[in-house]
C-alpha angles and dihedrals in degrees: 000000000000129000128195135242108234107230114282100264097010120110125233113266079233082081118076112170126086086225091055095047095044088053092050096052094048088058096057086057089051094052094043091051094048093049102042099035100234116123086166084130108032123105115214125196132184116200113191116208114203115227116245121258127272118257121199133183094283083038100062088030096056088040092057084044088056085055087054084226137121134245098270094045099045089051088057091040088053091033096240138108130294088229093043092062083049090049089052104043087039089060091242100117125016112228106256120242097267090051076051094058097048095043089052094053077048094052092052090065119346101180092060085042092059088041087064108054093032108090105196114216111213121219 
């Protein structure tokens, strides 16, 4: 039983979306241009990504006192532990980078950031 070769840069019918097609074309020039050497045609972009800032105890402390919101509160507001947001003002443990990134979207405007995690119930 034979089977055939699909057409050099042309993607399988199996594959029905533009988006798959399109992928699947931009892999086979990538291929081409791997295994031939000529990047003639390739774009290349570098994106650079800044690392978040470094929070220390009076950082975080002085973060959750922008917020206007205790411990206990600040860590549900952020989705971790209470004892977590101690560890972290106390200098036992440093924030990850992930904890970083989110203090530093807090620290652009932390009242809109607390709007929009308070749900008001009216009475």
């Amino acid at each position: 039983m034979r089977t055939r070769k699909p057409k050099k840069n042309s993607c399988p019918r199996k594959y029905s979306s533009k988006f798959a097609r399109d992928i699947l074309t931009e892999l086979h020039q990538l291929h081409h241009a791997v295994s031939t050497g000529d990047y003639s045609n390739a774009t290349v972009r570098t994106v650079e990504i800044p690392d978040p800032d470094k929070y220390g105890p009076h950082e975080v402390r002085a973060l959750r006192e922008s917020l206007g919101v205790s411990q206990g509160i600040f860590a549900a507001m952020i989705g971790v532990s209470l004892a977590q947001v101690g560890h972290w003002e106390h200098g036992l443990r440093e924030p990850s980078a992930l904890a970083r990134r989110l203090f530093d979207k807090i620290k652009e405007n932390p009242a809109a950031y607390r709007k929009s995690l308070v749900q008001r119930r009216s009475a």
